[in-house]
VOGU-3710 file (C-alpha; in Angstrom, 3 decimals, decimal comma):
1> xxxxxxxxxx> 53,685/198,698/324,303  56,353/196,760/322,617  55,537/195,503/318,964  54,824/192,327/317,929  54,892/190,114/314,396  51,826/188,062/314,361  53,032/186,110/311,164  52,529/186,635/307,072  48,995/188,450/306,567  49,510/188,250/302,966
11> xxxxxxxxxx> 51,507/188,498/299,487  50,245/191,310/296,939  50,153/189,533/293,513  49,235/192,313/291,071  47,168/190,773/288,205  45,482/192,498/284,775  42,648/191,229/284,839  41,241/190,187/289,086  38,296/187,918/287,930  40,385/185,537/285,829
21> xxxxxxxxxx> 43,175/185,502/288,170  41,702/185,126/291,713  39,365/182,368/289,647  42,911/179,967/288,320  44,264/180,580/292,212  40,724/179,307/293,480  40,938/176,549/291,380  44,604/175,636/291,768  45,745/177,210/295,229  42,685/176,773/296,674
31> xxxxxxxxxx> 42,241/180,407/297,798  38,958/180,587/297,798  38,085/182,339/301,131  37,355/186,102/300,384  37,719/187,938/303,494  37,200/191,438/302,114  36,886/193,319/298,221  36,815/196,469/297,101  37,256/198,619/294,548  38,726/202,445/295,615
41> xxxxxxxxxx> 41,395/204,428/295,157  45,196/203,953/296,961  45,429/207,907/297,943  47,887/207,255/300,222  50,164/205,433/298,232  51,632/208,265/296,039  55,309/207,760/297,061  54,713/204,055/294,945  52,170/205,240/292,296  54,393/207,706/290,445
51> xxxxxxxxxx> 52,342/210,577/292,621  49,118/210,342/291,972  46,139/208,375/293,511  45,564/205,219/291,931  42,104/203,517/291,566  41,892/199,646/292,177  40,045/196,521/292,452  41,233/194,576/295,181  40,183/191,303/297,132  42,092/189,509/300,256
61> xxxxxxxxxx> 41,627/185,968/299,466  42,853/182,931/302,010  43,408/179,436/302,434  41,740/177,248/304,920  44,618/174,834/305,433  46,323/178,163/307,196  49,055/180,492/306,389  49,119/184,036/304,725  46,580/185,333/302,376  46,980/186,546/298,635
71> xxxxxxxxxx> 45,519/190,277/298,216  45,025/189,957/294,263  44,563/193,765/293,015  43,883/195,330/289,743  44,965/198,702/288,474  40,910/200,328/287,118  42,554/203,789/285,770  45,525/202,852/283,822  46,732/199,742/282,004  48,693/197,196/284,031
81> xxxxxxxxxx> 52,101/197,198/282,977  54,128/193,935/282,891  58,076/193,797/283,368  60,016/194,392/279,811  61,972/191,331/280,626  62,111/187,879/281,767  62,313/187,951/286,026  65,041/185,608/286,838  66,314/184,494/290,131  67,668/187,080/291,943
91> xxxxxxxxxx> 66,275/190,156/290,587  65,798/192,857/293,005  62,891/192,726/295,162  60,273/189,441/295,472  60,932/186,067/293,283  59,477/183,564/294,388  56,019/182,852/296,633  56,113/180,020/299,278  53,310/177,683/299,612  52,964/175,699/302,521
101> xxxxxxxxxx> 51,638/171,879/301,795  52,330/168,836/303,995  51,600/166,388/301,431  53,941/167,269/299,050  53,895/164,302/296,486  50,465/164,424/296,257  50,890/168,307/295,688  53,255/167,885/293,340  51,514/164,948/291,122  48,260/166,827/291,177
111> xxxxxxxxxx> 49,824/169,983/289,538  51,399/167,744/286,923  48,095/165,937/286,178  46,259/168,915/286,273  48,662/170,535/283,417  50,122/173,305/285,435  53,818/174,486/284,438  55,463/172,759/287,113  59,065/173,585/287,264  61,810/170,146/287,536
121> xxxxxxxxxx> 60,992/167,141/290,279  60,657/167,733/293,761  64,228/168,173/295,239  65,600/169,015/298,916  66,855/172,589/300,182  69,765/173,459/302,159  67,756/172,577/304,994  66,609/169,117/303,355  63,385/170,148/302,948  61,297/168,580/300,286
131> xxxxxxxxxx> 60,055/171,366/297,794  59,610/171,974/293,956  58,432/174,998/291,359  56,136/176,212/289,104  55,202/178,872/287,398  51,338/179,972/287,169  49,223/181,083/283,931  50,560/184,551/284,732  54,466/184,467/285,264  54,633/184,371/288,821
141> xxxxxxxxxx> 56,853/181,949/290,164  56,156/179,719/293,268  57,730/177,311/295,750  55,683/174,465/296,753  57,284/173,406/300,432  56,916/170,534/302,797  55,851/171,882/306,013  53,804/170,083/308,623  51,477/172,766/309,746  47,886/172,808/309,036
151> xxxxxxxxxx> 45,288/175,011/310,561  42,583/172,599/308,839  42,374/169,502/306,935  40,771/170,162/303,429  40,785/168,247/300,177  43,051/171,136/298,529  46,700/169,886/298,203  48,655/173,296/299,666  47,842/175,876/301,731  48,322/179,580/302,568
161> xxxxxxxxxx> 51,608/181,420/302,295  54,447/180,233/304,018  57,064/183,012/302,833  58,676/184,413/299,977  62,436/184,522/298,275  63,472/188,380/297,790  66,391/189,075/295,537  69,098/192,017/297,068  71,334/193,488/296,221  73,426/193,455/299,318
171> xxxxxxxxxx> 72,904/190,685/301,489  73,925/192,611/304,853  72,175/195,785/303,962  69,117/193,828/303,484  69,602/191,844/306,844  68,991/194,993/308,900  65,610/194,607/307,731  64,754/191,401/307,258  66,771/189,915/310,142  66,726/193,349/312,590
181> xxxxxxxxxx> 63,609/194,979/312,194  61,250/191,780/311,299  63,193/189,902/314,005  63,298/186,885/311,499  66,139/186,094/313,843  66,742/182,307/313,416  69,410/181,880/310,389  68,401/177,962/308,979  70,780/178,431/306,386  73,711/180,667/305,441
191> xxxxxxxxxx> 75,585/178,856/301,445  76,733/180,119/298,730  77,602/178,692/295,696  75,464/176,989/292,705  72,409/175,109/293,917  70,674/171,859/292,384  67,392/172,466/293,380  67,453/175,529/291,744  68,224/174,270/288,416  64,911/174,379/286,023
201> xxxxxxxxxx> 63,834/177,768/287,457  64,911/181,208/285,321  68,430/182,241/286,174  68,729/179,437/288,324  72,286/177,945/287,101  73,849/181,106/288,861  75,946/181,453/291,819  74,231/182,737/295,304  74,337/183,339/298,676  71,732/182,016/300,032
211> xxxxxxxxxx> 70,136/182,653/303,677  66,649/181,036/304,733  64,970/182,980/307,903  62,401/182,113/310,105  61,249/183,573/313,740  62,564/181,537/316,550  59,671/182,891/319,146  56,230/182,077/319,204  53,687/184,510/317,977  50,652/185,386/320,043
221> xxxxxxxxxx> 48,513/187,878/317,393  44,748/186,942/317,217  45,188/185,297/313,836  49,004/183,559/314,892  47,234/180,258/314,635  46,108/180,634/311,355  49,248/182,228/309,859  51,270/179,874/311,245  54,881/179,964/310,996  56,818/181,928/308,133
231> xxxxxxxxxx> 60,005/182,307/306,358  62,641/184,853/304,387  64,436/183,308/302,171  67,047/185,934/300,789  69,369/185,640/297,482  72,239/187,578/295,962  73,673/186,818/292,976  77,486/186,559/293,039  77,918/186,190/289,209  75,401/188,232/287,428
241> xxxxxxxxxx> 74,134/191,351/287,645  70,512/191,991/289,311  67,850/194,058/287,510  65,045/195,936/289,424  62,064/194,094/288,628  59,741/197,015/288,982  62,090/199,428/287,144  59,893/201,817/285,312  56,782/200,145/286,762  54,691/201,021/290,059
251> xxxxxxxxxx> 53,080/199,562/292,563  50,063/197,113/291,561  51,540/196,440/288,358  51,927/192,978/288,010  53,761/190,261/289,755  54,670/189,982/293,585  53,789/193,931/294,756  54,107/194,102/298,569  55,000/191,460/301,314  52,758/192,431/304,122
261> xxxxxxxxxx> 52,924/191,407/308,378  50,068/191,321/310,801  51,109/193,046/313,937  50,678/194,461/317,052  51,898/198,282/317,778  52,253/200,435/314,921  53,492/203,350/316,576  56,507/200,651/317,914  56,956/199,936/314,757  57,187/203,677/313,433
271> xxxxxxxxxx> 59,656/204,301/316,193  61,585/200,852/315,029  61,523/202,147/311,247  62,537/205,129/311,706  65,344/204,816/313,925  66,918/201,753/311,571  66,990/204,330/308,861  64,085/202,921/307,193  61,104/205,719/307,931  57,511/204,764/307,160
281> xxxxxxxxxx> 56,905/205,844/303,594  53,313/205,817/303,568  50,925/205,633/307,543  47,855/205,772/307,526  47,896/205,915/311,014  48,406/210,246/310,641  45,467/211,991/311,825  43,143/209,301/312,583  42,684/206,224/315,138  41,473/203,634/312,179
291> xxxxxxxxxx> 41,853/203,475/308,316  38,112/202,260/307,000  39,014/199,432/304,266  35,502/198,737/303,705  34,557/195,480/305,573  37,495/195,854/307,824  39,152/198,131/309,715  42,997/199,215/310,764  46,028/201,006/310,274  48,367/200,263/307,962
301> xxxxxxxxxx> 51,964/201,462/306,990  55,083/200,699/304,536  58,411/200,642/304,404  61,042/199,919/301,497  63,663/197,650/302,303  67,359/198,536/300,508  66,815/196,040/297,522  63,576/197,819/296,490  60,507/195,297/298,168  57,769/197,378/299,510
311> xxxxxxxxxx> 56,702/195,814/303,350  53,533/196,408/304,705  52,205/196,253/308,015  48,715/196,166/309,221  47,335/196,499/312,532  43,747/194,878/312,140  41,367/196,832/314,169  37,837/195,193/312,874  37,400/192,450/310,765  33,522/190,464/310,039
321> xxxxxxxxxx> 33,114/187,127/310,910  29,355/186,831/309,478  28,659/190,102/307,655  24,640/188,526/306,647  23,857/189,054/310,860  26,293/191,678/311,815  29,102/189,963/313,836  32,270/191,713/313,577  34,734/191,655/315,948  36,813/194,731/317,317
331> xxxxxxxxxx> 40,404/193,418/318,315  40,817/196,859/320,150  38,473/195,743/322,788  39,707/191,996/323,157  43,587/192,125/323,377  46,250/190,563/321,499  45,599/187,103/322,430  45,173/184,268/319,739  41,324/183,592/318,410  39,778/180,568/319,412
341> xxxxxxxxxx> 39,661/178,278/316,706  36,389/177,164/316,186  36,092/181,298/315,483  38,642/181,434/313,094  36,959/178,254/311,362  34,143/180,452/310,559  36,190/181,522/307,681  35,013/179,018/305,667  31,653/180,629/305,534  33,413/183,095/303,496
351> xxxx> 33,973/180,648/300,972  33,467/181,632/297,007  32,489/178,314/294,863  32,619/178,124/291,707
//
């Protein structure tokens, strides 16, 4: 079975303190659909938690305009650890989260009103495409983008992830990943040089090359619809000198931990990995069918691209639609064709108000 990328399941935003943090990105992002939590411990993660098992609070949260989800996730046995200095644009590994919003005045005017640290005016891309910054209560940096695509109309002004801007170190080493394995194949941009819209935003007066990614097929996953299209947007400072931004840190500490794919055909992808030169670092796929993740079910592996991101893919085997009567849904059994709608609109049962 050849492999398939469904879209952008998620980002991994590692917070201190998961309460207060998933509560500001209810309130402001409007992620307020919890599709699984739980607290455990990462045992299979030792190659990114300095070698021993890790216990964690964790909670995939999601959007019901459409795109990817944030997994928000709390260190419980040792103290989160934030960077010892200021992240600045193009720092090794993720930078920047991409929100998806296609009514991107409003968007913007609603964060100002609403006193969030919004970053400059709205401004144009490479591309052209309308799209502005902030930063939220807890240092992470997003992109606020004009994109047309909504799963389904709701009063919030953005949606769901739409992508994310990773920092290398080499841009051509990092292509074989990004470009090769992820088959984010369609090249919207290739510049270099110093870029306006950039201004405002931490080390943004630099010089980069610049190169914006997206798929040019159309996915077919059971969730495609909802993810919805994605981007890579990858940097490399030609003037400056990058720092790792999880040097002396580990996975789950704070800020942008993981970029992580919905797909089809791990053991494709293990093949893929492997033979690129990038081997699965952690599968949880070894020695049994399905990895139990409490209200879901699936296998799930990583792999470290050259600049330092962690990428995660997950296989969903079992998910619940309506966990109060029983109804989960085994993917195994139904294919790899797209959910019907109306069943995917059931999400926003899963809805946490305030």
């Amino acid at each position: 079975m050849k492999g398939k990328i469904n879209g952008i399941q998620q980002l991994g935003v590692g917070v201190e303190n998961l309460q207060e943090a998933w509560k500001w990105y209810r309130k402001n992002f409007a992620m307020d659909i919890r599709m699984f939590e739980e607290e455990a411990v990462a045992e299979l993660m030792l190659p990114h938690t300095g070698g021993q098992p890790r216990k964690r609070h964790a909670v995939l949260a999601l959007n019901m305009r459409g795109g990817g989800g944030f997994e928000i996730w709390q260190h419980k046995g040792k103290k989160p650890e934030y960077p010892s200095f200021e992240v600045r644009l193009g720092d090794l590994g993720i930078n920047v989260g991409k929100l998806k919003t296609d009514q991107i005045q409003k968007a913007y005017q609603t964060f100002k009103d609403n006193g969030l640290n919004v970053l400059g005016k709205v401004s144009t891309n490479p591309a052209g495409t309308e799209h502005f910054f902030l930063k939220d209560s807890f240092g992470n940096l997003w992109e606020v983008i004009k994109e047309k695509e909504v799963f389904k109309k709701e009063k919030s002004v953005t949606g769901g992830v739409l992508g994310v801007t990773i920092g290398v170190k080499n841009m051509n080493d990092s292509l074989k990943i990004y470009h090769d394995l992820l088959g984010y194949d369609k090249v919207v941009y290739d510049q270099q040089g110093i870029f306006s819209d950039f201004q405002g935003i931490p080390g943004g007066e630099g010089s980069f090359r610049r190169v914006l990614l997206r798929h040019s097929e159309l996915k077919n996953g059971a969730f495609s619809t909802f993810f919805g299209s994605s981007y890579i947007e990858l940097i490399e400072s030609t003037d400056q000198k990058p720092r790792d931004i999880y040097i002396g840190r580990i996975w789950g500490d704070p800020g942008f931990i993981h970029i992580c794919f919905d797909i089809n055909g791990i053991d494709y992808f293990r093949k893929k990995a492997k033979s690129a030169g990038f081997p699965f670092t952690v599968d949880s796929s070894i020695g049994q069918e399905t990895f139990d993740m409490g209200e879901a079910a699936g296998s799930f592996a990583y792999i470290q691209a050259p600049e330092g991101t962690l990428i995660e893919f997950v296989e969903t085997h079992k998910i619940p639609i309506l966990k109060k009567i029983g109804w989960f849904i085994d993917l195994r059994k139904r294919g790899n064709h797209p959910l019907p709608n109306w069943l995917l609109k059931l999400f926003r049962f899963k809805r946490v108000k305030e």
